[in-house]
VMD Tcl script that draws the C-alpha trace (Angstrom):
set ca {
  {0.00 0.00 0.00}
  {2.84 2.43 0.75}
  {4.18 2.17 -2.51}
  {1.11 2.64 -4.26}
  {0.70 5.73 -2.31}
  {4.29 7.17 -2.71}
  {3.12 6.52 -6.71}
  {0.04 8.84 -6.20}
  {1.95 11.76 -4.67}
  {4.59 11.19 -7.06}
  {1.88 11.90 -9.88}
  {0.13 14.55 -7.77}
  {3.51 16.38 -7.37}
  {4.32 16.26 -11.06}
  {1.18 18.15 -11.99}
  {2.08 21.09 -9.33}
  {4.04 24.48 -9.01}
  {7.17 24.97 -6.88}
  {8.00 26.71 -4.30}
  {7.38 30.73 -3.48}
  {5.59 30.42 -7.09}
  {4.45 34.56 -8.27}
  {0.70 34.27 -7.58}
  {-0.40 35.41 -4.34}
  {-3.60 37.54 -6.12}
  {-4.73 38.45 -2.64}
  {-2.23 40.91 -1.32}
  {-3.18 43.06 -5.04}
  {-5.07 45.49 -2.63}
  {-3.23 44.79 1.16}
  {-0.78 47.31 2.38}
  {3.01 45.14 1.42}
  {5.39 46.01 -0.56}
  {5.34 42.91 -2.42}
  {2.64 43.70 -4.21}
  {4.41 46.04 -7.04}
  {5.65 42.48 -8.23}
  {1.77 42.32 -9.71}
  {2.22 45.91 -10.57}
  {4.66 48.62 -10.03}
  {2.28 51.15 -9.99}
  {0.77 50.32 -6.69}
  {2.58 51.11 -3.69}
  {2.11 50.60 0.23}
  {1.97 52.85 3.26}
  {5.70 52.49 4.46}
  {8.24 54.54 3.94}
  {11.23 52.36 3.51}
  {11.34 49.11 2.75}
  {14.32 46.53 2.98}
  {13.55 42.50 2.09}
  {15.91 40.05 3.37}
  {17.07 36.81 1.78}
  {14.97 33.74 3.42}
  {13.03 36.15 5.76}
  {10.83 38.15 3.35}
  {9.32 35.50 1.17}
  {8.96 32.29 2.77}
  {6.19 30.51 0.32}
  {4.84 27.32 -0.79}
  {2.65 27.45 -4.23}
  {1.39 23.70 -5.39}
  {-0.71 24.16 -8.71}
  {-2.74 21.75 -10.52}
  {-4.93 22.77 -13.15}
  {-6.04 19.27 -13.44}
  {-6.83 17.09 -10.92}
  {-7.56 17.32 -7.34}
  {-6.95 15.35 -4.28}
  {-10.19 13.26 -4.15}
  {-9.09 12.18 -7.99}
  {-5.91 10.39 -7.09}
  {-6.57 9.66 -3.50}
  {-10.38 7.75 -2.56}
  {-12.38 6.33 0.45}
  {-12.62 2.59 -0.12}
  {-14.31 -0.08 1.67}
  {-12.93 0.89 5.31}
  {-12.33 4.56 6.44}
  {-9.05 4.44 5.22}
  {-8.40 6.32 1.61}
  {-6.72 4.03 -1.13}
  {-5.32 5.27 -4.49}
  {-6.33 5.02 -7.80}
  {-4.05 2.13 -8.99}
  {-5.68 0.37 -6.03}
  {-7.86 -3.04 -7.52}
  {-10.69 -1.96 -5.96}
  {-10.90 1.37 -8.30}
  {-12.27 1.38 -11.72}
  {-9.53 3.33 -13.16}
  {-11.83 4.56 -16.21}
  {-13.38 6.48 -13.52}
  {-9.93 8.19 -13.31}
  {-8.77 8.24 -17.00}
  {-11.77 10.24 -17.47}
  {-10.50 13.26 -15.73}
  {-7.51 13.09 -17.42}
  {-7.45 16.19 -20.34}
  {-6.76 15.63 -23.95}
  {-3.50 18.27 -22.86}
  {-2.53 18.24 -19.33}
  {0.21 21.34 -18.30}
  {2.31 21.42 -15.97}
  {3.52 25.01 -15.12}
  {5.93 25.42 -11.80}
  {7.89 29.13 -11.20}
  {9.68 29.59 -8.32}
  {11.24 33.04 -7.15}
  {14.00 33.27 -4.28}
  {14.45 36.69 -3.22}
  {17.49 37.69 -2.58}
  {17.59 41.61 -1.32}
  {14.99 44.14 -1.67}
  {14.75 48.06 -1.37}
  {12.31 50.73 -1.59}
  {12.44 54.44 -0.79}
  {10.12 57.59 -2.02}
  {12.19 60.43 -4.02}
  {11.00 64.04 -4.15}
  {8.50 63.12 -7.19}
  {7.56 59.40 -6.62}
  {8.80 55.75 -5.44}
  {11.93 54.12 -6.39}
  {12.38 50.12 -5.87}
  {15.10 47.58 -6.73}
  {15.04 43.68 -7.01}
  {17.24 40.81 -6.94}
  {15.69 37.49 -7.17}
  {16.42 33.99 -8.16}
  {13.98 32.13 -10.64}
  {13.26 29.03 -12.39}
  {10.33 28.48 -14.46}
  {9.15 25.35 -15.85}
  {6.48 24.49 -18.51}
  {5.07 21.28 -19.81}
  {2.19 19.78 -21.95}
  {1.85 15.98 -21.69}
  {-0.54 14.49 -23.78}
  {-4.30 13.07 -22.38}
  {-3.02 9.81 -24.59}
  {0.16 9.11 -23.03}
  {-1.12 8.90 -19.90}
  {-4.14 6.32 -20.90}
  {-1.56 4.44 -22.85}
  {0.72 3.91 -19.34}
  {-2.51 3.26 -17.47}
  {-4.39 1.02 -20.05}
  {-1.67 -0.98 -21.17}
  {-0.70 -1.82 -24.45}
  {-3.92 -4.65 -25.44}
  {-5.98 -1.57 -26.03}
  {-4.10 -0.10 -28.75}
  {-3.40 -2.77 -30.40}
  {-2.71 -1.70 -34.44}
  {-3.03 1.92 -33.33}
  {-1.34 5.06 -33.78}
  {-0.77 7.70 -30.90}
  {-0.33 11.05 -31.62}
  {1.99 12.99 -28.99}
  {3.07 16.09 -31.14}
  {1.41 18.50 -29.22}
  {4.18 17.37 -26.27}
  {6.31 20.41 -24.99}
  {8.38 20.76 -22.39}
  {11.05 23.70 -21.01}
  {13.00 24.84 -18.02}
  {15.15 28.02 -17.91}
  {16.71 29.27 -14.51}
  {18.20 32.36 -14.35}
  {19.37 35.49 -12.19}
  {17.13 38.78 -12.56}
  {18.12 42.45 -11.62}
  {15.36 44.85 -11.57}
  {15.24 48.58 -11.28}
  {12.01 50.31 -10.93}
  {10.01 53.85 -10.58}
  {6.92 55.01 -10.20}
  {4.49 58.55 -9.73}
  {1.76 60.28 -9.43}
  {1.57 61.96 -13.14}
  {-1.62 63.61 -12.59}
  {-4.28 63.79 -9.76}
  {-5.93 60.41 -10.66}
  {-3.12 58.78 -12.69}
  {0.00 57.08 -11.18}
  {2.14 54.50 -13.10}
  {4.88 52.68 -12.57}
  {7.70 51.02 -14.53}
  {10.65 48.25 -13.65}
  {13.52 47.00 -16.18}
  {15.01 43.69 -15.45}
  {18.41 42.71 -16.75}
  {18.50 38.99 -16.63}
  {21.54 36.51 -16.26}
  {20.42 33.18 -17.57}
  {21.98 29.70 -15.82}
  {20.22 26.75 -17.60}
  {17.71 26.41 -19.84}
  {16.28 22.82 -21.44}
  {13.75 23.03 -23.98}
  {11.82 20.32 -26.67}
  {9.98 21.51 -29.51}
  {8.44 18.23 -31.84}
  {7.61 18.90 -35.19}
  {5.82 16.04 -35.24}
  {6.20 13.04 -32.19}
  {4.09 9.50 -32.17}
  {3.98 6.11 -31.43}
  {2.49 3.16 -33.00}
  {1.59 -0.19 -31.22}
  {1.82 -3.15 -33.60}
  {-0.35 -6.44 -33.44}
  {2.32 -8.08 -31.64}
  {2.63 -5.30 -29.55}
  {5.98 -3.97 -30.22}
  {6.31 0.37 -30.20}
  {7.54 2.13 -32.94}
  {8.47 5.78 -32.04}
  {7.81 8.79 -34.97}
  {9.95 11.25 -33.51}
  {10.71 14.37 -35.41}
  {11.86 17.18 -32.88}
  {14.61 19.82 -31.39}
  {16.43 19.78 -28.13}
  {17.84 22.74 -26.99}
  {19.66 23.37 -23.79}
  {22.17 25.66 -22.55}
  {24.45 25.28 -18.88}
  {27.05 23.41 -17.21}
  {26.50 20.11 -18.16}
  {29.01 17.74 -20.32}
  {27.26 15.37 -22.86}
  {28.65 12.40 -23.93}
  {27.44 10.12 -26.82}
  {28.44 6.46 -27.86}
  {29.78 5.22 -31.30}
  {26.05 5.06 -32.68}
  {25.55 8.37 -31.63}
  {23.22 7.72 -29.10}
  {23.31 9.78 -25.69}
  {25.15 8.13 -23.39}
  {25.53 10.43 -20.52}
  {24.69 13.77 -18.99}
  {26.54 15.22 -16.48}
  {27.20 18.49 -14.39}
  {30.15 20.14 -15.08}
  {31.15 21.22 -11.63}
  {33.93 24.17 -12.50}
  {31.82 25.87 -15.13}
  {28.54 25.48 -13.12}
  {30.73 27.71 -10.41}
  {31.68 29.98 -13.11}
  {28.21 30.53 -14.10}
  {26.76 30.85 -10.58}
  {29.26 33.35 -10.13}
  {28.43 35.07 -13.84}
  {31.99 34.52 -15.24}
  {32.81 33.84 -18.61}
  {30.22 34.02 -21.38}
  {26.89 35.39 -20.04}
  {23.47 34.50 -21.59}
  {21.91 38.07 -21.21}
  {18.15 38.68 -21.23}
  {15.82 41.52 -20.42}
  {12.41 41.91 -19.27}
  {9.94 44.82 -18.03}
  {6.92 45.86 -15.53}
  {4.60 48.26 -16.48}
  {1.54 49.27 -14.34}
  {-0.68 52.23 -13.94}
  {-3.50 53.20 -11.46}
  {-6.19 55.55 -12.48}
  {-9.08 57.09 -9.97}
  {-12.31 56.68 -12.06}
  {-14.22 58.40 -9.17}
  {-13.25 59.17 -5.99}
  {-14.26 55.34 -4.88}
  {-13.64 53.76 -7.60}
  {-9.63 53.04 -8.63}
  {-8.68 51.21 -11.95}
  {-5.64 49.49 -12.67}
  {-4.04 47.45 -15.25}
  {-0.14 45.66 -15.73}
  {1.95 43.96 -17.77}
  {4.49 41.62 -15.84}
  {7.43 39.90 -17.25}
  {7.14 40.98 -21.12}
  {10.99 39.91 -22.12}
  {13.37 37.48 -23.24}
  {16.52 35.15 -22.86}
  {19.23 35.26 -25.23}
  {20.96 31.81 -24.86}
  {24.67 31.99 -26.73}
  {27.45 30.33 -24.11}
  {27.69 26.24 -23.36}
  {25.16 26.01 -25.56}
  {24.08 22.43 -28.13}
  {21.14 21.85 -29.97}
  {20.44 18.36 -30.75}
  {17.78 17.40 -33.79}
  {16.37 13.97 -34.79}
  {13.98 13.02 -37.23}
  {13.56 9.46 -37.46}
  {11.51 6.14 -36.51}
  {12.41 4.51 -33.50}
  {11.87 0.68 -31.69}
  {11.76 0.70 -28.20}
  {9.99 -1.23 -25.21}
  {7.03 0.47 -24.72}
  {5.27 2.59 -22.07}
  {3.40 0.57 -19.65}
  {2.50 0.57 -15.82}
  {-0.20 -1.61 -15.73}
  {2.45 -4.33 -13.88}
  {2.98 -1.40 -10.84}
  {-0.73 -1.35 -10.86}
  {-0.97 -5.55 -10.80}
  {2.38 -5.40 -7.52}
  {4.66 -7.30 -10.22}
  {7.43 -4.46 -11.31}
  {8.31 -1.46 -9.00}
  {8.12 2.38 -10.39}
  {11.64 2.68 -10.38}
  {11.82 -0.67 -12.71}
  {9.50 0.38 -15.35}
  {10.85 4.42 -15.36}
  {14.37 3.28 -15.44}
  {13.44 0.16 -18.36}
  {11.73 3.45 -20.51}
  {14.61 6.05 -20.04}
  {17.52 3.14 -20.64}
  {15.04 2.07 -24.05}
  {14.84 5.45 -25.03}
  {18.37 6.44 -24.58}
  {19.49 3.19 -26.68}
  {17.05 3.96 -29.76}
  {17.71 7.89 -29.85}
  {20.40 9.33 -32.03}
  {20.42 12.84 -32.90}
  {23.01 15.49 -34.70}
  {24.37 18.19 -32.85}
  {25.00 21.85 -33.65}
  {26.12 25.39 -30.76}
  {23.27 27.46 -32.36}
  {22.09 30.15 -30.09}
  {18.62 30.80 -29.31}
  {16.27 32.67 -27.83}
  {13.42 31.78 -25.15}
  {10.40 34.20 -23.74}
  {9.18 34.56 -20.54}
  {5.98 33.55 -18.93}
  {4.00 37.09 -19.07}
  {1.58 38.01 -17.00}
  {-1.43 40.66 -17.34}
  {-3.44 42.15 -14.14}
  {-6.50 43.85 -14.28}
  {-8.28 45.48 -11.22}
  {-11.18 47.42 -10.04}
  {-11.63 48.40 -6.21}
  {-14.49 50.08 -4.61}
  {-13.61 51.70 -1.71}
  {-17.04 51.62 1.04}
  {-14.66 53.63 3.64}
  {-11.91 54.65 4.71}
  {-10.64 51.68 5.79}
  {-12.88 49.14 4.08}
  {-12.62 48.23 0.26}
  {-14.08 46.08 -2.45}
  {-11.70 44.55 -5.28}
  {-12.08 42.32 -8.31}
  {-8.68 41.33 -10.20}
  {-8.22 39.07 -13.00}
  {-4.95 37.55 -13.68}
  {-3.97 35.74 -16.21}
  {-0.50 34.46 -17.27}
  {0.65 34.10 -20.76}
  {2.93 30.86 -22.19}
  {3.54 30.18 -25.37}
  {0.53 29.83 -26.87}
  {-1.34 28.59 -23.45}
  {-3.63 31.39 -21.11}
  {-3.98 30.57 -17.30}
  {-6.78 32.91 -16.52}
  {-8.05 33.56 -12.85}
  {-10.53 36.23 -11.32}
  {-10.45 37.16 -7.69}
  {-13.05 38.84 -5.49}
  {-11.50 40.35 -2.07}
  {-13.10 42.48 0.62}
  {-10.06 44.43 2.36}
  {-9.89 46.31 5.77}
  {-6.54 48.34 6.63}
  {-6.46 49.82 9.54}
  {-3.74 52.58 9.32}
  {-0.59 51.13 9.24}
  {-0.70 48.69 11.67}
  {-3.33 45.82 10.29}
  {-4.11 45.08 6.93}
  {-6.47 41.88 6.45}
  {-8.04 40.52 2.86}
  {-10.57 37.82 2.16}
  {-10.83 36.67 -1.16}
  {-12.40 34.38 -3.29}
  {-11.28 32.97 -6.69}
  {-11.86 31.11 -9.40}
  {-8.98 29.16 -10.79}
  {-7.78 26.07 -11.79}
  {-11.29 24.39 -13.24}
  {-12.22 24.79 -9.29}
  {-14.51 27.39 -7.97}
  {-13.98 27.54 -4.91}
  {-10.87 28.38 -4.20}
  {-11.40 30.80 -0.41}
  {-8.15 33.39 0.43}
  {-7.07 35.04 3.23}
  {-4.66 37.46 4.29}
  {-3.03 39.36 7.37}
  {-0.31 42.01 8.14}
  {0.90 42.98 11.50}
  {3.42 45.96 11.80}
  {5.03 46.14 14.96}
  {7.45 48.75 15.09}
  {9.97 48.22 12.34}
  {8.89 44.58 11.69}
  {6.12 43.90 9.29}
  {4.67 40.01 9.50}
  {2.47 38.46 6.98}
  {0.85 35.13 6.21}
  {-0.99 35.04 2.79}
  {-2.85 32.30 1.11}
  {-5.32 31.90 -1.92}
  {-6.71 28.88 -1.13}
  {-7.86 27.08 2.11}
  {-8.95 23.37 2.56}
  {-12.11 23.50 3.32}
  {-13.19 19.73 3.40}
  {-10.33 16.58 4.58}
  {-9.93 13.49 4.64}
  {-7.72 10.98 6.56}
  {-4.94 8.49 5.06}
  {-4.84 5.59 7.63}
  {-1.90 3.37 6.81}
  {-1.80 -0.52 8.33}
  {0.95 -2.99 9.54}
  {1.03 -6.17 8.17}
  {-1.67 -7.53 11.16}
  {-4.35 -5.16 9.78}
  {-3.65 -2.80 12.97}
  {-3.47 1.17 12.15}
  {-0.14 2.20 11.97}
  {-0.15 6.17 11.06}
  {-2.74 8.60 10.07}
  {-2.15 11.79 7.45}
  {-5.06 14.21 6.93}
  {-5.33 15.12 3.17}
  {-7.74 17.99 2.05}
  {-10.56 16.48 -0.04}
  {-11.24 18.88 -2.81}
  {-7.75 20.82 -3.42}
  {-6.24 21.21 -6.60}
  {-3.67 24.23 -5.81}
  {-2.00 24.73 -2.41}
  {-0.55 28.47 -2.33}
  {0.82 29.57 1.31}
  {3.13 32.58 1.66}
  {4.33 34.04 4.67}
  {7.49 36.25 6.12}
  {8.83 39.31 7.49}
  {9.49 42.68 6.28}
  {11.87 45.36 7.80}
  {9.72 48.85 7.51}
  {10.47 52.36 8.62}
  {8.55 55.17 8.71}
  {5.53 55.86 7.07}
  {3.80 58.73 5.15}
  {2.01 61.52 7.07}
  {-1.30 62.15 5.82}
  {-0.97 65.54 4.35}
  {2.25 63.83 2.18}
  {0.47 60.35 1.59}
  {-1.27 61.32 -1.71}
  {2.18 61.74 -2.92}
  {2.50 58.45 -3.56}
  {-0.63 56.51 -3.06}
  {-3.50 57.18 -5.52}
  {-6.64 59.38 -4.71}
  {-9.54 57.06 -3.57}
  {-7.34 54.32 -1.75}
  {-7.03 54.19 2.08}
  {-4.74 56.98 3.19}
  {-2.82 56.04 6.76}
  {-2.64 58.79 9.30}
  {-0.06 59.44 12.05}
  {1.53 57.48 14.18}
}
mol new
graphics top color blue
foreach p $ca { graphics top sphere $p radius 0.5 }
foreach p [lrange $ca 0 end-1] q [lrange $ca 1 end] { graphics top cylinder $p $q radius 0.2 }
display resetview
């Protein structure tokens, strides 16, 4: 049983986001600095603000746009939960959730230092973060192949082109500024140099498999690998890969941005504009730029037809192979059948952009209404999500935020948030989505007896928790506040 559940959160993990993940919709309209990263044109109540590495952006962001908890992990006869390989579990039931394209999407940012300070005629802000992004679209048919087994597609051709799959991690420097331009328009700006590390990327032209009548795969494989970083690759005779490996002195030298750099840029643009006294507008553009990849870099191209094992589970799902036998038996088949020729081309890779819309209402002076839509741009992919908060701030000392959102093919996805200033120290704990509904994992020793319990949440798709410390100083006097904070939005008073 333990296996079979390790398998499940294996699976559940591969669909999700990272760590620390950009989303965080609900503090759009709280009173923290981090919101400028969802557009520079807004701005908070403090003064001065300093971020620290590992103290000013602790977060965990898990997102699956597919499945859920209660479709991998089910009640079965007892009260304890099994998984879906479990015998007991039509797994139609569970191939039928499963999406002609499934993506997988993970970004994780690890700030590094943060400052922000007001000039004579607006807000100035800097930025150094660490970030890795990740995008991939695995075919609906791959995954019923692996869980069906071969005997169903007998004589069959699968079609896998629309397969994709990239990684790029890279440093990122940003600079940014932003003022009041008129009485109800402020707007804000932030250019990002970026230092890129590694990047991995496969782009088919066209990518298939056929299953014969005896069962044997053939592999239609016409597609480009492109990668840039410290690795070493190392190919046999047949010109098959035969090794990958990190290459420890130039991975130094390119943590420490020696040598060749792969240089990239990227901007922020935001504006805020006061539609009525109540009502406040806004609208950016996050992370519209680009990575030019030119040192340590080989592009490797095949086009050709391929025999190799096969892709099949269905013996984890019967107890008579092990995960790692039937992973390691694909990769090792694969690796043998591939050969591919090799050029240093560079190339060039976008970034994920994102585009935030807002609308708050403000009923007070402390209490507001906001709706935000979000969406984030890949490729040729949209993740789209629209929030509904009700925010309090109360001066400069408490700002709260409840939220709801709808995200993820869910709908009910419930946020909160909460700052705390106390003296120079600003805490926060942020989150976009709270289990509402759980449900317990009992696992048994071999006499039947309950061993351990876990509690799982029931109907949770996307797990988004964010929570740290700010250092603050100072804040804007009333008479000075509408200096930098637009006309309509809560104005803190004195200390």
């Amino acid at each position: 049983m333990k296996r079979k559940i390790l398998i499940s959160i294996i699976i559940i993990v591969s669909q999700f986001a990272w760590l620390n993940a950009q989303s965080n919709r609900i503090l759009y309209y709280m009173n923290l600095p981090q919101k400028r990263n969802l557009n520079p044109a807004l701005t908070s109540s403090d003064s001065v603000y300093i971020g620290l590495p590992g103290i000013s952006g602790i977060g965990i962001n898990l997102n699956n746009n597919i499945l859920n908890f209660q479709d991998v992990l089910m009640r079965g006869q007892s009260d304890s939960l099994v998984t879906f390989l479990h015998p007991s579990v039509n797994i139609e039931d569970f191939i039928s959730r499963i999406k002609d394209r499934n993506f997988i999407e993970p970004e994780l940012t690890i700030p590094v230092f943060s400052l922000a300070f007001p000039v004579k005629k607006g807000y100035i802000f800097f930025d150094v973060n660490e970030r890795a992004e990740m995008n991939a679209v695995i075919p609906g048919s791959l995954i019923e192949l692996g869980l069906r087994g071969n005997g169903s597609y007998a004589g069959d051709y699968v079609d896998l082109s629309n397969f994709r799959a990239g990684m790029k991690i890279y440093h990122e420097i940003g600079l940014g500024f932003s003022r009041k331009y008129s009485t109800k328009l402020r707007a804000g700006f932030k250019g990002k140099v970026l230092f890129g590390l590694a990047n991995f990327s496969v782009t088919p032209s066209s990518l298939g498999i056929r299953i014969s009548d005896d069962y044997s795969h053939t592999l239609d494989a016409d597609l480009t690998v492109n990668m840039s970083g410290p690795i070493n690759i190392t190919r046999d005779e047949a010109n098959h890969i035969k090794d990958i490996q990190p290459d420890e002195d130039l991975m130094l030298n390119t943590l420490m941005l020696k040598g060749p750099k792969n240089l990239g840029f990227a901007v922020d643009m935001g504006a805020t504009y006061m539609l009525t006294k109540k009502i406040m507008l806004s609208a950016a553009v996050t992370d519209l730029g680009f990575i030019n990849w030119k040192s340590n870099v080989t592009n490797l191209r095949t086009n050709d037809v391929y025999k190799f094992d096969g892709f099949d589970i269905t013996g984890v799902m019967n107890g008579d192979r092990t995960f790692d036998q039937v992973t390691s038996g694909i990769a090792d088949s694969l690796k043998e059948s591939f050969s591919f020729t090799e050029t240093n081309d560079p190339f060039r890779t976008m970034l994920p952009t994102g585009l935030n819309l807002g609308a708050s209402y403000n009923l007070s002076k402390n209490f507001s209404l906001g709706l935000l839509s979000s969406s984030r741009i890949i490729g040729k992919q949209v993740r789209e999500a629209l929030t509904v908060s009700t925010n309090l701030r109360l001066g400069t000392m408490v700002s709260t935020s409840l939220s709801y959102t709808a995200a993820n093919h869910r709908f009910d996805n419930i946020g909160a948030g909460l700052m705390l200033r106390m003296s120079i120290f600003q805490f926060y704990v942020l989150t976009d989505n709270i289990p509402i509904f759980w449900n317990k994992l009992v696992s048994f020793d071999d006499r039947g007896n309950p061993e351990s319990t876990i509690y799982l949440p029931d109907n949770w798709n996307t797990v988004d928790l964010k929570f740290g410390m700010n250092l603050v100083f100072g804040h804007r006097k009333a008479r000075k506040a509408a200096k930098f904070v637009p006309e309509g939005q809560t104005v803190p008073g004195n200390k």
